[in-house]
LOGU-411095 format. One record per residue: residue number from 1; x, y, z of N, C-alpha, C in turn. Coordinates in nm, 4 decimals. Example, Ala and Ser with C-alpha at 12.3 -4.5 7.8 and 13.67 -1.06 7.14 Angstrom:
BEGIN
1, 1.3190, -0.5690, 0.7800, 1.2300, -0.4500, 0.7800, 1.3200, -0.3300, 0.7800 .
2, 1.2850, -0.2250, 0.7080, 1.3670, -0.1060, 0.7140, 1.2900, 0.0030, 0.7870 .
//
This chain:
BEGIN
1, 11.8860, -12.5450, 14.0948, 11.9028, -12.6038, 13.9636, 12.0472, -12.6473, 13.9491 .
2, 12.0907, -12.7504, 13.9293, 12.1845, -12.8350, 13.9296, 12.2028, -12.8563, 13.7292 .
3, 12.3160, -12.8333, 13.6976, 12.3383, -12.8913, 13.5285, 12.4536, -13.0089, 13.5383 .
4, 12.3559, -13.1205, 13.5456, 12.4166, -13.2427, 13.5336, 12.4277, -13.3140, 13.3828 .
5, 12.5108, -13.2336, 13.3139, 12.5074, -13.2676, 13.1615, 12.6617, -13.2493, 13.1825 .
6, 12.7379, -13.3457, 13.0553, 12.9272, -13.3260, 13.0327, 12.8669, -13.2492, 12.8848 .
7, 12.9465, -13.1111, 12.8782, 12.9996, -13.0057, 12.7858, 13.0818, -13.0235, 12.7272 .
8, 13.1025, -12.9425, 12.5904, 13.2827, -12.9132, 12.5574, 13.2507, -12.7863, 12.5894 .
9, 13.1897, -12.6826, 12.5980, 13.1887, -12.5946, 12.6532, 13.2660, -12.5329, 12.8254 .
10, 13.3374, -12.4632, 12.8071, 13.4068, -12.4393, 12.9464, 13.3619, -12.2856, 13.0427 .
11, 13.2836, -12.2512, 13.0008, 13.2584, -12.1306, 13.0222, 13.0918, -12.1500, 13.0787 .
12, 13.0049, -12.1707, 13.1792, 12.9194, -12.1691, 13.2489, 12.8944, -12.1091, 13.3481 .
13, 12.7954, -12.0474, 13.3388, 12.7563, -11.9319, 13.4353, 12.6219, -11.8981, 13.4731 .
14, 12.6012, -11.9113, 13.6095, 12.4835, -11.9990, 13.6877, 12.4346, -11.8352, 13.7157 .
15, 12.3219, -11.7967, 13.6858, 12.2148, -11.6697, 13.7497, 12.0618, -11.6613, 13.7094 .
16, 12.0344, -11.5710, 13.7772, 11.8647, -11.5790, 13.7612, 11.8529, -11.4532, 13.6426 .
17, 11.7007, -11.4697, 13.5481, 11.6707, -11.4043, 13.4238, 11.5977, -11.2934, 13.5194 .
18, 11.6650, -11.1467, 13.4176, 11.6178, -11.0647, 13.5167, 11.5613, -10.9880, 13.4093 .
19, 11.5940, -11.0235, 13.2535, 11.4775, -10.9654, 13.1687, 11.4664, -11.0930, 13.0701 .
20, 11.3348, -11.0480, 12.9748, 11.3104, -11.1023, 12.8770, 11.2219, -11.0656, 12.7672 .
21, 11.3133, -11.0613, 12.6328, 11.2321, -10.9350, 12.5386, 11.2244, -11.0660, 12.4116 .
22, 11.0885, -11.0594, 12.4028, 11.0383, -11.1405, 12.2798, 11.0341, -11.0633, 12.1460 .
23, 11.1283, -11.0306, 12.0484, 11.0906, -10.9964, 11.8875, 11.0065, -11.0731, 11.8124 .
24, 11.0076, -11.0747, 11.7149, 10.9454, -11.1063, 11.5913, 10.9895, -11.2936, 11.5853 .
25, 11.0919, -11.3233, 11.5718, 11.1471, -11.4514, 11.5965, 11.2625, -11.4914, 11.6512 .
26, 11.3121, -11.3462, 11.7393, 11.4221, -11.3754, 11.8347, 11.4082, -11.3386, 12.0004 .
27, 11.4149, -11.3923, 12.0528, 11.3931, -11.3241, 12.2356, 11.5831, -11.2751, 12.3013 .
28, 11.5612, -11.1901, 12.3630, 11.6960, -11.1334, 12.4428, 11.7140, -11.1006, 12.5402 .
29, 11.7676, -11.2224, 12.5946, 11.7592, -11.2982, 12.7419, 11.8622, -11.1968, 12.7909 .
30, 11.8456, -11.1488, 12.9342, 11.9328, -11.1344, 12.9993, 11.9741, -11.1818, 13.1754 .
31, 12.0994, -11.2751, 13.1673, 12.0641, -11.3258, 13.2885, 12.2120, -11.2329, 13.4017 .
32, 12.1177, -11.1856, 13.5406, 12.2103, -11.1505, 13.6203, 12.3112, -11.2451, 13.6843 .
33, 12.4207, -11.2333, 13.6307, 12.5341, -11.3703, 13.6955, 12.6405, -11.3436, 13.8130 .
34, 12.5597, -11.2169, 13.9176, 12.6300, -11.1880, 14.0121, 12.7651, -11.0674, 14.0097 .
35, 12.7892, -11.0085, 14.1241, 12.8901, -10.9592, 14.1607, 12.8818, -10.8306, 14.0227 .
36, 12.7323, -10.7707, 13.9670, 12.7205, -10.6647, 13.9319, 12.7296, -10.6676, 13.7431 .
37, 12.7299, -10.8386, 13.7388, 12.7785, -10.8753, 13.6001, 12.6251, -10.9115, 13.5620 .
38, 12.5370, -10.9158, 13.4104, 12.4639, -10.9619, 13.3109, 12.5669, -11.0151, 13.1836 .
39, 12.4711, -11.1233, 13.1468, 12.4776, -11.2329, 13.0483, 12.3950, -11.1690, 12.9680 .
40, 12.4228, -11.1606, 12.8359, 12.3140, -11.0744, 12.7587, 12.2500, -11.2531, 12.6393 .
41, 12.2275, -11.2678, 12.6020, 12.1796, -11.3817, 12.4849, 12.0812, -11.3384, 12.4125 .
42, 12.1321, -11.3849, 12.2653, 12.0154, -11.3881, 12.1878, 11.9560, -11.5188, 12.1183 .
43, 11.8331, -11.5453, 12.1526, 11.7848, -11.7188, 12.1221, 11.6317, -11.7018, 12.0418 .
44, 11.6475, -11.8195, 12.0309, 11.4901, -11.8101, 11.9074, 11.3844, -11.7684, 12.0180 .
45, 11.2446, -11.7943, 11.9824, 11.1245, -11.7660, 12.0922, 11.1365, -11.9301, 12.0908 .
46, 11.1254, -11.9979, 11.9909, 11.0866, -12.1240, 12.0121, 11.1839, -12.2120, 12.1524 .
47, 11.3204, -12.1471, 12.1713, 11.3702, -12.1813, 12.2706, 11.3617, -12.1532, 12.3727 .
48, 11.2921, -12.0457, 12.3711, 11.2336, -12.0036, 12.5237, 11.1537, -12.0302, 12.5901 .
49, 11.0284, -12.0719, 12.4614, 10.9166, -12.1629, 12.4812, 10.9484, -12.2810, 12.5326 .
50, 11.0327, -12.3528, 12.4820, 11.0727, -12.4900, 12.5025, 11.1409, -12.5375, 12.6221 .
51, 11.2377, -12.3777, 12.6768, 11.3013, -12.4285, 12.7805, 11.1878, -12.3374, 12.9104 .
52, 11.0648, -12.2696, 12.8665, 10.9678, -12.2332, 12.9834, 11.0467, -12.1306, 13.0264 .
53, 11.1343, -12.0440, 12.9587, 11.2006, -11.8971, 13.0341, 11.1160, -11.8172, 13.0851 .
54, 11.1362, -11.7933, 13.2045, 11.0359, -11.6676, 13.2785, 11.1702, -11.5647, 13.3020 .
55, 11.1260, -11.4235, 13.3249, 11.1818, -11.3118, 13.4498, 11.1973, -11.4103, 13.5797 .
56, 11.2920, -11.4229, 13.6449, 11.2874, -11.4562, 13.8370, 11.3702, -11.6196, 13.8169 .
57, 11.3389, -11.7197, 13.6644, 11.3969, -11.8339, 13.6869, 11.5605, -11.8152, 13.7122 .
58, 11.6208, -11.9343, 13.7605, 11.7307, -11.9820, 13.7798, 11.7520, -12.0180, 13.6064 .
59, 11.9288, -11.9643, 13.5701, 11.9549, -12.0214, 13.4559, 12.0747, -12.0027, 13.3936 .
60, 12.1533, -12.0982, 13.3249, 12.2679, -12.0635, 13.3228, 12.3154, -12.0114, 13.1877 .
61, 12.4467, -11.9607, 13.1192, 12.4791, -11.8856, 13.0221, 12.5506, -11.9578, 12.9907 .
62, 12.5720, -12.0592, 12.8960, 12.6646, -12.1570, 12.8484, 12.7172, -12.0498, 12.7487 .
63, 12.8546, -12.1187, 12.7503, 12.9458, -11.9933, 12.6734, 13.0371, -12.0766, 12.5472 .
64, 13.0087, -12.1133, 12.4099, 13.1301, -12.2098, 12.3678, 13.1377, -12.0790, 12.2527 .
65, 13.2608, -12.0482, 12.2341, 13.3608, -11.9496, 12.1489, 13.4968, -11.9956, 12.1043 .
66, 13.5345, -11.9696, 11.9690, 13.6694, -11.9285, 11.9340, 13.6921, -11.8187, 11.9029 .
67, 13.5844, -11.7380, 11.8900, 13.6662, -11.6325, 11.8886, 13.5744, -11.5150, 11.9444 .
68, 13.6082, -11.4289, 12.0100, 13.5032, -11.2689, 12.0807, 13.6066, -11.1728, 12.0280 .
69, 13.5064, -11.1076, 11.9131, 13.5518, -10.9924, 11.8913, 13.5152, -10.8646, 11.9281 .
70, 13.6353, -10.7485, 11.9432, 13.5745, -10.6176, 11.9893, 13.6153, -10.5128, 11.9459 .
71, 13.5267, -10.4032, 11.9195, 13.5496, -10.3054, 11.8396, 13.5408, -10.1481, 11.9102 .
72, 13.6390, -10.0664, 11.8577, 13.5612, -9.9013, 11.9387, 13.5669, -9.8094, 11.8007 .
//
């Protein structure tokens, strides 16, 4: 899978879905992006539907932020 699209996004990150949990009207993707790291996401169902998300596909974690906050 090749992403031949121009972003303003700078942050892309290419791995395969190694879970996928459908709620009520949100699903929570998680994709393995190598070297021991997960992508966690949270997206509608309707986008999952739309983009055909399985467990095992190829897929990437587009990342656009100003700001990541963190708390202890």
């Amino acid at each position: 899978m090749q992403l031949n699209i121009s972003l303003s996004a700078r942050n892309t990150l290419k791995g395969k879905v190694i879970d996928l949990k459908k709620g009520q009207t949100t699903s929570h993707i998680k994709i393995d992006i190598g070297g021991g790291n997960v992508l966690t996401a949270s997206i509608t169902n309707e986008a999952v539907d739309e983009l055909n998300l399985n467990v095992g596909d190829d897929a990437w974690g587009i990342i656009k932020a100003s700001d990541v906050m963190v708390g202890k």
